[in-house]
Residue frames as qw, qx, qy, qz and C-alpha x, y, z in Angstrom:
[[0.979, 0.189, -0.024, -0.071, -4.03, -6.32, 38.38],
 [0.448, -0.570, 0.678, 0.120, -0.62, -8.06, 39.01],
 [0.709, 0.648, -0.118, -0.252, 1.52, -9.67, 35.78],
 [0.694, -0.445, 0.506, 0.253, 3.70, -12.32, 35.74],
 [0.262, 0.831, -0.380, -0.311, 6.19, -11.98, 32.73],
 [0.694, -0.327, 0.587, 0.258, 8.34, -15.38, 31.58],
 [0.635, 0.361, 0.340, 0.593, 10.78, -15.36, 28.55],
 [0.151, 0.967, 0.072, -0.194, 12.17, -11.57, 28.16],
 [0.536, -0.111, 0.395, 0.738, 14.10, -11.81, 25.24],
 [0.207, 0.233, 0.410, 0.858, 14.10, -10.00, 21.92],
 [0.309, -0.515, -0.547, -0.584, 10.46, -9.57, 21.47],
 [0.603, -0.583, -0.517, 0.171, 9.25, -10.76, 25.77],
 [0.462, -0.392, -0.253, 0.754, 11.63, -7.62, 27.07],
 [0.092, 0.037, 0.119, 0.988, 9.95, -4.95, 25.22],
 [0.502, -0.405, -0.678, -0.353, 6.64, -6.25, 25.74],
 [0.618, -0.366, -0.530, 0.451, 7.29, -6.54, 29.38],
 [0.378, 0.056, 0.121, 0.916, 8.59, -2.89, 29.06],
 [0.142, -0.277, -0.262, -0.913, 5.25, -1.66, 28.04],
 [0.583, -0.631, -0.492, -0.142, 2.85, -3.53, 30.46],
 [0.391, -0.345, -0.395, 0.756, 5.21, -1.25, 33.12],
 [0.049, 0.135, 0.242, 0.960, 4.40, 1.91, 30.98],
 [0.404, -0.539, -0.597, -0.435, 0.71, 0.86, 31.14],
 [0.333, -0.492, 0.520, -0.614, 1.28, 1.15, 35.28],
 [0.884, -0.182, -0.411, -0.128, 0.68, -2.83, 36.04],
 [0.319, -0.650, 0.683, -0.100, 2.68, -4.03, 38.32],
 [0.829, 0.426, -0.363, -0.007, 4.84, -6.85, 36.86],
 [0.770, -0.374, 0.515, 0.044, 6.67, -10.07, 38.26],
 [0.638, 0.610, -0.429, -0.193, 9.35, -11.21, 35.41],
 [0.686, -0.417, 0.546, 0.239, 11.71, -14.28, 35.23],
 [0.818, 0.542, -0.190, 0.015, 14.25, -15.48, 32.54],
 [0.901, -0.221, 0.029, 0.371, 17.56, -17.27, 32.28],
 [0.446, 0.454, -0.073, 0.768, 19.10, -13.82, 31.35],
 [0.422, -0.699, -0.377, 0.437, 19.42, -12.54, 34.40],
 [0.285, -0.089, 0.197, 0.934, 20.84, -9.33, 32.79],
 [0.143, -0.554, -0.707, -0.416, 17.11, -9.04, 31.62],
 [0.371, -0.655, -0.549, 0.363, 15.80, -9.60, 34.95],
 [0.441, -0.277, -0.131, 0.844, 17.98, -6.87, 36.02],
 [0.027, -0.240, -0.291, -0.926, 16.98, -4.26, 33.58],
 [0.444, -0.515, -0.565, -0.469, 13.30, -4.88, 34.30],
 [0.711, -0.253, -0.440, 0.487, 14.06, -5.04, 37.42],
 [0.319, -0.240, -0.179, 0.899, 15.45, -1.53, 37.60],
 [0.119, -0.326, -0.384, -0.856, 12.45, -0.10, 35.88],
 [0.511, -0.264, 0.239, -0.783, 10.17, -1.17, 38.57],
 [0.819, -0.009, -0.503, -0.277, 9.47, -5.00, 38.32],
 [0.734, -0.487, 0.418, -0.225, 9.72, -7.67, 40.47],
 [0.498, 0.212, -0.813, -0.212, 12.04, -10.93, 39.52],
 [0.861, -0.251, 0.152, -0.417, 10.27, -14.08, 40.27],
 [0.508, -0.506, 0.693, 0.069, 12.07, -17.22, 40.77],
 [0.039, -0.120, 0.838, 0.530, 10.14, -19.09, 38.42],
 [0.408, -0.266, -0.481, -0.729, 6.70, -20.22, 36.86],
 [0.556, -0.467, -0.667, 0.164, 5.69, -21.76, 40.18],
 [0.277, -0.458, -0.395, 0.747, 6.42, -19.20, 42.65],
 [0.107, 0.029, 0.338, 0.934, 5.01, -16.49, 40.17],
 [0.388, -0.420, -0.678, -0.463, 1.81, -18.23, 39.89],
 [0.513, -0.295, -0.654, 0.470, 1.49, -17.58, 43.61],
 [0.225, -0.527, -0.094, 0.814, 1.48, -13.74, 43.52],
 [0.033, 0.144, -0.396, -0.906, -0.11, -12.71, 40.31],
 [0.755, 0.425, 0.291, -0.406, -4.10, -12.88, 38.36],
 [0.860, 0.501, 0.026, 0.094, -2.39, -13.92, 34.87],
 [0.512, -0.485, 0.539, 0.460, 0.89, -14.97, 33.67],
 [0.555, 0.763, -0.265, -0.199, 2.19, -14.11, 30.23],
 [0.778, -0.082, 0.457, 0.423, 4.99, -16.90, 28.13],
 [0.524, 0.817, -0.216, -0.105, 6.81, -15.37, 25.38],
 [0.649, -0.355, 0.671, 0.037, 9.21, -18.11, 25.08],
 [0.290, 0.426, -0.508, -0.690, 10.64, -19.54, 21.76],
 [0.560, 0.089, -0.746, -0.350, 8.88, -23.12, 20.86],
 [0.773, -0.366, -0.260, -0.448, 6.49, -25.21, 22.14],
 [0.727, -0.044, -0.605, 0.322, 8.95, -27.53, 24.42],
 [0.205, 0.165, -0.307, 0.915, 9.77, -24.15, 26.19],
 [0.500, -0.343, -0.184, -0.774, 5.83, -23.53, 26.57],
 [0.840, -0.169, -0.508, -0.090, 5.55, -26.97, 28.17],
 [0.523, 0.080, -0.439, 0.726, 8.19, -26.65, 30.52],
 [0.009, 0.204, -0.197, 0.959, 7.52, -23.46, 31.49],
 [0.618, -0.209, -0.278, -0.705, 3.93, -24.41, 31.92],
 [0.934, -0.090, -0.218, -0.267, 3.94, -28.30, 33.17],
 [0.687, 0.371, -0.522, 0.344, 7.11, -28.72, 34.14],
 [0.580, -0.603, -0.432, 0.336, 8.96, -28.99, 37.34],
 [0.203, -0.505, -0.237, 0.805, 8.64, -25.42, 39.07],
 [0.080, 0.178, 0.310, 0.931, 6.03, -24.14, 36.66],
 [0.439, -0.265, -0.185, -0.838, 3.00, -22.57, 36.58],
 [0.668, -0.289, -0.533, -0.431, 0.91, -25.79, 37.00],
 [0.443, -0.023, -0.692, 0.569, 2.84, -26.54, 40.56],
 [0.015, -0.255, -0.555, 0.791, 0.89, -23.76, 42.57],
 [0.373, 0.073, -0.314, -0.870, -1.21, -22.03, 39.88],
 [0.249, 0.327, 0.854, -0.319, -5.27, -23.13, 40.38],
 [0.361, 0.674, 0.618, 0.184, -8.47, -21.45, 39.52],
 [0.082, -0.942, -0.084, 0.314, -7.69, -18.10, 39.79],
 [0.481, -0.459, 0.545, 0.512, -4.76, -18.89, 37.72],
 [0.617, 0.768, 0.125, -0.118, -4.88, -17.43, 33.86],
 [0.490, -0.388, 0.444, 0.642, -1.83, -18.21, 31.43],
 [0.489, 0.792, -0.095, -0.355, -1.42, -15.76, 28.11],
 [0.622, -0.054, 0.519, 0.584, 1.01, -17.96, 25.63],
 [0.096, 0.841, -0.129, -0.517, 2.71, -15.32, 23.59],
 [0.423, -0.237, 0.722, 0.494, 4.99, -17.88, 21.93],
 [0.660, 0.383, -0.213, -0.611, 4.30, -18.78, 18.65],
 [0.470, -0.161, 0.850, -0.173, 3.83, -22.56, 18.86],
 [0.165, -0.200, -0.910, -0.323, 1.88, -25.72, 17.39],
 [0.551, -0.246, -0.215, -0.768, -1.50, -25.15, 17.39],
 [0.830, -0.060, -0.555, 0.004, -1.70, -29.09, 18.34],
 [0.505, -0.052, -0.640, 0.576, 0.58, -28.67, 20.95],
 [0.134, -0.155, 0.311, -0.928, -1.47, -25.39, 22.78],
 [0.685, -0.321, 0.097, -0.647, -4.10, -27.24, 23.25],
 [0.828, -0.129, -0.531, 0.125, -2.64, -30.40, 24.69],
 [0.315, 0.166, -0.490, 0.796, -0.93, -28.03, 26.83],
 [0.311, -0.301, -0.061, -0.900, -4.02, -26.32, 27.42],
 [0.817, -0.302, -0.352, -0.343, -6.33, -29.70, 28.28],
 [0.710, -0.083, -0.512, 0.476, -3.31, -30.45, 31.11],
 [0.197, 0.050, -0.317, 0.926, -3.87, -26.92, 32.62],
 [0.530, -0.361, -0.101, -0.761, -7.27, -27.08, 32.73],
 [0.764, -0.165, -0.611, 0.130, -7.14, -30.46, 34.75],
 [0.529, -0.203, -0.515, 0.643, -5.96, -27.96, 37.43],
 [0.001, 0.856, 0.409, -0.315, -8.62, -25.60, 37.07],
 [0.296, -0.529, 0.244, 0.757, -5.97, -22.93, 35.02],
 [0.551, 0.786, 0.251, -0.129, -7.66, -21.16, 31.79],
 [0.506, -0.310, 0.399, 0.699, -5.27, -20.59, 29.25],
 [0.576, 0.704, 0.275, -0.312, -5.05, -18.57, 26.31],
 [0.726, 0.070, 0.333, 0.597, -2.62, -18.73, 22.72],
 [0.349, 0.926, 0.088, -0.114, -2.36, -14.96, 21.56],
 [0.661, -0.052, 0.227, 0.713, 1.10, -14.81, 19.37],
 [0.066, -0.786, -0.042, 0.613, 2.50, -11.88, 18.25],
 [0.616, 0.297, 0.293, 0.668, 3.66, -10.02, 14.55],
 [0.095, -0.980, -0.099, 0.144, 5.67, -7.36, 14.17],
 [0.740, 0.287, -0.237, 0.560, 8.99, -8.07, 14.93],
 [0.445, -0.347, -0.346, 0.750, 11.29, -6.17, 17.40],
 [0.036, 0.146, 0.119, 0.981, 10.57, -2.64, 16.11],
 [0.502, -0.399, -0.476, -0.602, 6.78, -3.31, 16.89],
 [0.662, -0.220, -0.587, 0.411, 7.68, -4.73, 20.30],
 [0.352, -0.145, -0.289, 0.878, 9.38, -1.58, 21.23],
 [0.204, -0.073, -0.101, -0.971, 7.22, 0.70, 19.98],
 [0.343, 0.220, 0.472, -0.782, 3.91, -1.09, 21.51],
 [0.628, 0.384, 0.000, -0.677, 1.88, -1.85, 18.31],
 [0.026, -0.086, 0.956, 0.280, 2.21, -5.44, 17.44],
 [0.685, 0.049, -0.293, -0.665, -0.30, -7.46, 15.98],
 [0.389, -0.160, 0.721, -0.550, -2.10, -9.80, 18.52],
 [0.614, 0.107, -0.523, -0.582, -4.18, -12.57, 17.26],
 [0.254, -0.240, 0.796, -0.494, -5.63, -14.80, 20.46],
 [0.666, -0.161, -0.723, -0.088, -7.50, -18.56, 20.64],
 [0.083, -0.091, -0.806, 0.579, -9.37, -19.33, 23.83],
 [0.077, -0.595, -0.718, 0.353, -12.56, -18.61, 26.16],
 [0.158, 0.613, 0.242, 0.735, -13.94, -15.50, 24.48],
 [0.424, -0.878, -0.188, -0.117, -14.89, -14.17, 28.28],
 [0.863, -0.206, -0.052, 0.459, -11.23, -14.85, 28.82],
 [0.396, 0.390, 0.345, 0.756, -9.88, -13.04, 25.86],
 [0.136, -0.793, -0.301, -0.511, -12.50, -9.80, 27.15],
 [0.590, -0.686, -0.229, 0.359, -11.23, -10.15, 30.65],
 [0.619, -0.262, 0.409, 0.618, -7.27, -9.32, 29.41],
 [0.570, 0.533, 0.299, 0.550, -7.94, -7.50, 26.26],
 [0.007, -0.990, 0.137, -0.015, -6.98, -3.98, 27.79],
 [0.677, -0.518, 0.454, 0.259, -3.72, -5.75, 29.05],
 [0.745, 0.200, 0.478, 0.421, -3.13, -7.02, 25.71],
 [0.340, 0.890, 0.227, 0.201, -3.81, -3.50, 24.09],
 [0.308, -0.918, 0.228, 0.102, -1.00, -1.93, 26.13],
 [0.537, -0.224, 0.608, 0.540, 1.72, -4.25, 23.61],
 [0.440, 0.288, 0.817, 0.235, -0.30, -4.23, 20.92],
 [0.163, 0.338, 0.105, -0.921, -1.95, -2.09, 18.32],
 [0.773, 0.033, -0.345, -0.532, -4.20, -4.35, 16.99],
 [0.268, -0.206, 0.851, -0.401, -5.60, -7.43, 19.55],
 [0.479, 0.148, -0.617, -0.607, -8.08, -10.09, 17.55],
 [0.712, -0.170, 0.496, -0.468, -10.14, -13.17, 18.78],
 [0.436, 0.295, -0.547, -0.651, -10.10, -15.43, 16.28],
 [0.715, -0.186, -0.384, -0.554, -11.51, -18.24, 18.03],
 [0.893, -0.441, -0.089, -0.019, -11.24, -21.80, 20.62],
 [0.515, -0.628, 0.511, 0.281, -7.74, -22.62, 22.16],
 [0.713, 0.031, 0.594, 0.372, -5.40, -23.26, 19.31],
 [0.463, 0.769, 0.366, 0.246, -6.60, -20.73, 16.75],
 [0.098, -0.895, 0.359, 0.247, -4.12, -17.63, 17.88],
 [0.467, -0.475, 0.651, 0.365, -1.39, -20.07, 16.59],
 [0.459, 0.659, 0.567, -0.182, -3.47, -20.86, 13.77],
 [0.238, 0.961, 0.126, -0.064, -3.74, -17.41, 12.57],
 [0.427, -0.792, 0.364, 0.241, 0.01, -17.09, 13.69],
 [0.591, -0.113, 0.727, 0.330, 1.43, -20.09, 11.12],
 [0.520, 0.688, 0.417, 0.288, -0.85, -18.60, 8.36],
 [0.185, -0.926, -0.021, 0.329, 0.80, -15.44, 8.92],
 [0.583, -0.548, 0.543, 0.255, 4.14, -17.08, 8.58],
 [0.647, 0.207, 0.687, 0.257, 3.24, -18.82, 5.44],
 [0.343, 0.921, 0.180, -0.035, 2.14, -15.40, 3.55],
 [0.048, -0.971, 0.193, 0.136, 5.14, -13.68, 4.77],
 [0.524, -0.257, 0.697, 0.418, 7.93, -16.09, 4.30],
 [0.461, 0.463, 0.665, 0.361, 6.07, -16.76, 0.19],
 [0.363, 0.909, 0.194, 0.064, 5.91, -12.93, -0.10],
 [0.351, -0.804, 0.362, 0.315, 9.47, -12.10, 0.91],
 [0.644, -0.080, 0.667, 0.367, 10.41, -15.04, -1.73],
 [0.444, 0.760, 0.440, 0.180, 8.48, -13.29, -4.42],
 [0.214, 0.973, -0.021, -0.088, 9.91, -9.96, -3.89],
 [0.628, -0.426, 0.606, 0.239, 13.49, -11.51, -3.56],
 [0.646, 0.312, 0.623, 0.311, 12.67, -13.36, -6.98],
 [0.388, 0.792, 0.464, 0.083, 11.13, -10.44, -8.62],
 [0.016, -0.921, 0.367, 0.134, 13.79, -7.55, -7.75],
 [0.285, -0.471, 0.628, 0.550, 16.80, -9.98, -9.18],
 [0.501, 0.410, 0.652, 0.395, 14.85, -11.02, -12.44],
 [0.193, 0.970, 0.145, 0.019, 14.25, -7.05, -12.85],
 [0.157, -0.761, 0.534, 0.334, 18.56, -6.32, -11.89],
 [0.657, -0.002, 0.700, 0.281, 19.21, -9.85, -14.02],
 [0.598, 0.471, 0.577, 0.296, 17.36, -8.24, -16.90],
 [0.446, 0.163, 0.144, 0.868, 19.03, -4.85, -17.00],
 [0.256, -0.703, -0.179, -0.639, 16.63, -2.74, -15.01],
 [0.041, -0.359, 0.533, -0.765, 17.45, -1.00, -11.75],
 [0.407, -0.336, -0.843, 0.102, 15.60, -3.04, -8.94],
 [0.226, -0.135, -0.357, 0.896, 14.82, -0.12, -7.09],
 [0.426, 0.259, -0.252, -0.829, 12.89, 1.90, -9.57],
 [0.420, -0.115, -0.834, -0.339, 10.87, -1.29, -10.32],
 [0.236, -0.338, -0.752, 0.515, 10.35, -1.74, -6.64],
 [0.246, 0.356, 0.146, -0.890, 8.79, 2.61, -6.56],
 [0.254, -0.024, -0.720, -0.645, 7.08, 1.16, -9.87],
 [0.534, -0.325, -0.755, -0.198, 4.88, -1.64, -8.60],
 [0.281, -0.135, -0.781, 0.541, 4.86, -0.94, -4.79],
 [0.487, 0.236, 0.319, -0.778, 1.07, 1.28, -5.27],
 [0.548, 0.048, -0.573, -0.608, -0.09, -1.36, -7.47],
 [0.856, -0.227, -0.376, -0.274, -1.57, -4.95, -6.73],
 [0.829, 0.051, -0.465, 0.307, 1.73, -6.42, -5.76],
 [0.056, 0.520, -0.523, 0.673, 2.45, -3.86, -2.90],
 [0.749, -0.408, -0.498, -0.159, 2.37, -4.73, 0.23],
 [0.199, -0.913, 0.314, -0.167, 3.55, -3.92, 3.70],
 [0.915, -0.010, 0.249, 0.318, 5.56, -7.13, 3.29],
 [0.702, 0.418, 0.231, 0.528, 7.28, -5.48, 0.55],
 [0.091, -0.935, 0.067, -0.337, 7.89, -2.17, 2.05],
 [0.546, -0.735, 0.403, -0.014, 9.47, -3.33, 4.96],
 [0.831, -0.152, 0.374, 0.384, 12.14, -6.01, 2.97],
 [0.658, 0.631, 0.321, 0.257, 12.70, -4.62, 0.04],
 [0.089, 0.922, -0.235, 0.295, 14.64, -1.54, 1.03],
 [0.685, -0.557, 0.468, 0.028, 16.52, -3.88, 3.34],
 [0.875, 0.286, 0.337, 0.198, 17.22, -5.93, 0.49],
 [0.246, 0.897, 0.059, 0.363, 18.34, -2.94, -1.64],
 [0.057, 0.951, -0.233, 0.196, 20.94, -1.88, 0.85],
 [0.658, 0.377, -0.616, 0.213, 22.31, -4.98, 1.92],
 [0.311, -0.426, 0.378, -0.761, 20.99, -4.66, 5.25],
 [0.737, -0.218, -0.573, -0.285, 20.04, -8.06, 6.78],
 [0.127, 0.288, -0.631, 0.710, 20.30, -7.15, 10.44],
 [0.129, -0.303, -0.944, -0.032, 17.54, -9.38, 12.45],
 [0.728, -0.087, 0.298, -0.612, 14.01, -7.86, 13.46],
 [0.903, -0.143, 0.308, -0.263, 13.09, -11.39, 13.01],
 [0.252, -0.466, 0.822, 0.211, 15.84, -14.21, 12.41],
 [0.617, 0.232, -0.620, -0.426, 15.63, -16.66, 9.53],
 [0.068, 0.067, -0.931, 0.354, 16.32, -19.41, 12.61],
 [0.330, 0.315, 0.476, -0.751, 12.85, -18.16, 13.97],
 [0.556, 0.309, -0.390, -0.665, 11.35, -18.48, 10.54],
 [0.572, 0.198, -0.790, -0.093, 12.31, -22.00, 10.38],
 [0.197, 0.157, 0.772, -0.584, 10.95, -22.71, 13.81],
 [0.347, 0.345, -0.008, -0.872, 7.67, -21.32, 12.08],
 [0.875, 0.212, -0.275, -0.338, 7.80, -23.25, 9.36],
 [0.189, -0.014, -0.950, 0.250, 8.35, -26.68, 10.88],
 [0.297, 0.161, 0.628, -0.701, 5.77, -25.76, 13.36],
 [0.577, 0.355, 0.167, -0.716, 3.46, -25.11, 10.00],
 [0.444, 0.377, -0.777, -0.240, 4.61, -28.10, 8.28],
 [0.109, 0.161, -0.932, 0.307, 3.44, -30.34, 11.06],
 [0.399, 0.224, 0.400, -0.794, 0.41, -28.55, 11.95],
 [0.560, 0.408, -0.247, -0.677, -0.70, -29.05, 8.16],
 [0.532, 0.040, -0.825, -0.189, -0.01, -32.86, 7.81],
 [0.134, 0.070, 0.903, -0.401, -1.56, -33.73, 11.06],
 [0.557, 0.556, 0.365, -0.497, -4.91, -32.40, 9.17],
 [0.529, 0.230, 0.658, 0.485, -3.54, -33.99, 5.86],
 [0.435, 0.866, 0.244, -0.027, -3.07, -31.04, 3.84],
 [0.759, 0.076, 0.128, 0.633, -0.30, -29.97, 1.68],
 [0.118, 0.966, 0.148, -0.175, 1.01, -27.06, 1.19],
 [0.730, 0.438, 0.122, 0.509, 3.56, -27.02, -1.56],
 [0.039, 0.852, -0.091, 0.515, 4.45, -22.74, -1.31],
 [0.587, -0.719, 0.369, -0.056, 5.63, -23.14, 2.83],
 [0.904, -0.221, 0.247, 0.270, 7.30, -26.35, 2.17],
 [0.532, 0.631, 0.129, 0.549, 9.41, -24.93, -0.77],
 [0.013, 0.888, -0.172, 0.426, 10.37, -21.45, 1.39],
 [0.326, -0.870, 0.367, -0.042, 11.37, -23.40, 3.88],
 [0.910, 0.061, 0.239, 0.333, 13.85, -25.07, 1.73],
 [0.197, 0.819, -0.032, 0.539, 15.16, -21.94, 0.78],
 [0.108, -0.838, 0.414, -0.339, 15.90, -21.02, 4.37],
 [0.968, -0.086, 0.020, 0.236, 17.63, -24.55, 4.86],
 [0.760, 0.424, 0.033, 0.491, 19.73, -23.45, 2.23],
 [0.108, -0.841, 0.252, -0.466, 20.57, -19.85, 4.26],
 [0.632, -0.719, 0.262, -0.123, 21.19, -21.74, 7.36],
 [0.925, -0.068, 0.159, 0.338, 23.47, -24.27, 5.75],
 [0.576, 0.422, -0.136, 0.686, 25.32, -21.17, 4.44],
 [0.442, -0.400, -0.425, 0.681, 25.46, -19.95, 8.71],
 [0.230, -0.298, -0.111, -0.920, 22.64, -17.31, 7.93],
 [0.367, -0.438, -0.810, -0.128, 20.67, -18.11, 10.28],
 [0.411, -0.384, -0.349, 0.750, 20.89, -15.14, 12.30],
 [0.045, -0.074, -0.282, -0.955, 19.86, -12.53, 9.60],
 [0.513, 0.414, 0.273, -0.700, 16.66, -11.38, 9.00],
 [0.652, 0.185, 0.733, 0.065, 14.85, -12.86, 6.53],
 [0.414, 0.787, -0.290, -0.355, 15.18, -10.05, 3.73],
 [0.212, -0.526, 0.787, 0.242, 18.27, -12.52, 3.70],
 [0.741, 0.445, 0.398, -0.307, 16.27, -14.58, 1.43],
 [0.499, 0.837, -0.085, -0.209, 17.56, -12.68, -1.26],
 [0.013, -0.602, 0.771, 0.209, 21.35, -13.59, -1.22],
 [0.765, 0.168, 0.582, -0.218, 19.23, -17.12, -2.17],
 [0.702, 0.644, 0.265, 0.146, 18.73, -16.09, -5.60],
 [0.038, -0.902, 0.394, 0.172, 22.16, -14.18, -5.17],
 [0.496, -0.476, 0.706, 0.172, 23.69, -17.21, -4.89],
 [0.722, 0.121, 0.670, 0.123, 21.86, -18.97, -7.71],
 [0.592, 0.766, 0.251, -0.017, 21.86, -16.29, -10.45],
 [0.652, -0.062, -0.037, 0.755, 25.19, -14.40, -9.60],
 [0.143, 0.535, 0.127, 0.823, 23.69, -11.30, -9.13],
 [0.261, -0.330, -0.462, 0.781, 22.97, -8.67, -6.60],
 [0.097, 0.779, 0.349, 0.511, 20.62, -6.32, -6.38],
 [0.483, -0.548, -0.222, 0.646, 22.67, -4.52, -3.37],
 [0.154, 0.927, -0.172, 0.295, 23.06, -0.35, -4.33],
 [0.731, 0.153, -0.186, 0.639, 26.54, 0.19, -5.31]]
């Protein structure tokens, strides 16, 4: 089977990385040609672009950051939809509107071209190491064709239902993790605010109800002042938007997202948008005057 590859940034170049490992052979483009290059020297092909790709492969993978970029890459001029027919299968990796993957989707099937939405969580460290979590919307024969392919990023690969649901699953994801990162944020400075070590609260509670692998992975980040990106607060806020839109086009509120991502307004307006989202915390840093950084 032959793999076309488009978007190989953070997350798309270690991904890309492992469908070589698997022994595919793999067609890549991106506008970092430095990418290319790398991939490039590992054994890949570079492709010009989503048209000429679609020419020379069975399925093309997007991992690309927001739905315009899906479109484009997809519908635009030189993409996919230019040469790409029946035989032509696109995996969107992105994490997108639901709404919008299947409007893309009903404009690629018009040219015969099955598509599926499987986004990804993990973050970079999960990239590299192969074991993200995979959560895919489409044709369920589709989804069965591709699910070894997927298995070779991934260490857990889901169905969860028609076109539109990977993203779905993907925004509810978002909405847990952004509202649990705020909690432990909240909960470790009301524990340093009231004159107990945040740490030792954190070893306290983290086998009880409130643990979680949310809270594993931030919390020690938090704790050392460590707010170097596996996933960028920018990205977050792509996220939510994406789940802020999704949720009023099916009139429903959702008080807990909308709130977090006011919070990471307030990070970006103080040019955090780059951290990781542990960076949360300097939130309530700013509003309580305390730190729970180890001195």
């Amino acid at each position: 089977m032959k793999v076309g590859f488009i978007g190989l940034g953070i997350m798309g170049k270690p991904m890309a990385k492992n469908i070589l490992k698997a022994g595919y052979e793999l067609i890549v483009n991106d506008f970092n040609k430095d990418a290319v290059a790398e991939l490039v020297a590992l054994g890949a092909e570079a492709g010009e672009n989503g048209a000429d790709i679609a020419t020379k492969v069975d399925v093309i993978i997007t991992m690309v950051p927001n739905s315009p970029h899906v479109r484009a890459v997809c519908l635009g001029e030189g993409g996919i939809a230019e040469t790409g027919g029946e035989n032509t299968v696109v995996i969107d990796m992105s994490s997108i509107d639901p709404v919008e993957s299947k409007k893309i989707a009903a404009e690629l099937e018009k040219k015969g071209i099955d598509m599926l939405d499987c986004p990804v969580s993990g973050g970079e460290p999960k990239a590299i190491d192969g074991t993200l979590s995979v959560m895919c919307g489409g044709k369920k024969e589709t989804w069965d064709k591709y699910y070894d392919l997927l298995c070779t990023m991934a260490g857990s690969v889901v169905y969860v239902g028609p076109i539109g649901s990977g993203n779905v699953a993907k925004l509810a994801n978002q909405m847990i993790v952004a509202t649990n990162i705020g909690a432990v944020a909240e909960a470790l400075t009301f524990a340093k605010k009231a004159g107990t070590d945040p740490e030792l609260v954190y070893q306290a509670i983290r086998g009880g109800l409130a643990g979680s692998t949310v809270m594993d992975a931030k919390a020690p980040m938090m704790l050392e002042g460590n707010y170097n990106p596996g996933f960028r607060i920018d990205l977050h806020i792509k996220d939510m938007t994406n789940v802020l839109n999704a949720a009023h086009a099916i009139n429903m509120p959702v008080p807990l997202a909308a709130h977090m991502m006011e919070v990471m307004q307030e990070l970006k307006n103080h040019d955090e948008g780059g951290c990781d989202h542990d960076d949360i915390v300097r939130y309530y840093e700013r509003m309580t005057g305390v730190s729970i950084v180890k001195k």
